[in-house]
C-alpha positions, -999 to +999 in steps of 0.1 A: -164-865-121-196-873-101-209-852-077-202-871-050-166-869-060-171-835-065-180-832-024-150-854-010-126-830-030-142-800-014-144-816+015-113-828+022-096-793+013-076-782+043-091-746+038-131-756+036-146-759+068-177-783+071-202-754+075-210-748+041-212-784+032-236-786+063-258-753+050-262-770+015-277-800+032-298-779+054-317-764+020-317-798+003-335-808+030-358-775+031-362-780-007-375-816-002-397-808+027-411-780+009-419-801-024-434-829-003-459-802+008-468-794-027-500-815-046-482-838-065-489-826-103-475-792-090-439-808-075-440-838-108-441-801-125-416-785-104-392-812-108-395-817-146-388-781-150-363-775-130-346-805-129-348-822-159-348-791-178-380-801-195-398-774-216-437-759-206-445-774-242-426-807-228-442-809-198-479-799-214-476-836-234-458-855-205-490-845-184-511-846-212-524-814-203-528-777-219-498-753-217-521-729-198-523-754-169-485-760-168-480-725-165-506-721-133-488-752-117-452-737-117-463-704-109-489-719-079-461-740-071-434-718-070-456-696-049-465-719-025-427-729-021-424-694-010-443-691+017-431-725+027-396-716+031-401-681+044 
């Protein structure tokens, strides 16, 4: 079942209301905001990380770059997400 699928079944639930539907938007849309703010090696590392679930030794030959570096850009990144969102 798709996600989408997954939504209009939760959605159309007589005992959901839209408001949680509406706060999950709301932080998709802070997320995205947020990485667009982010240098774009450090949100490319974000994203392959946390969304495709690649690995720091992974990401370190996507980039091309040394594992010590991957490991500054998540935690810079994950830093500057932070103070974005607070």
């Amino acid at each position: 079942m798709s996600s989408l699928e997954n939504m209009t079944q939760y959605a159309s639930s007589d005992s959901i209301t839209p408001l949680p539907i509406l706060q999950a938007a709301n932080d998709v849309r802070l997320i995205c905001k947020a990485l667009q703010s982010l240098r774009p090696a450090d949100s490319n590392t974000l994203i392959d990380f946390y969304w495709r679930g690649l690995s720091i030794r992974d990401m370190a030959k996507k980039q091309n770059a040394p594992l010590g570096t991957i490991k500054r850009r998540l935690y810079n990144a994950r830093q500057r997400i932070a103070r974005y969102l607070r």
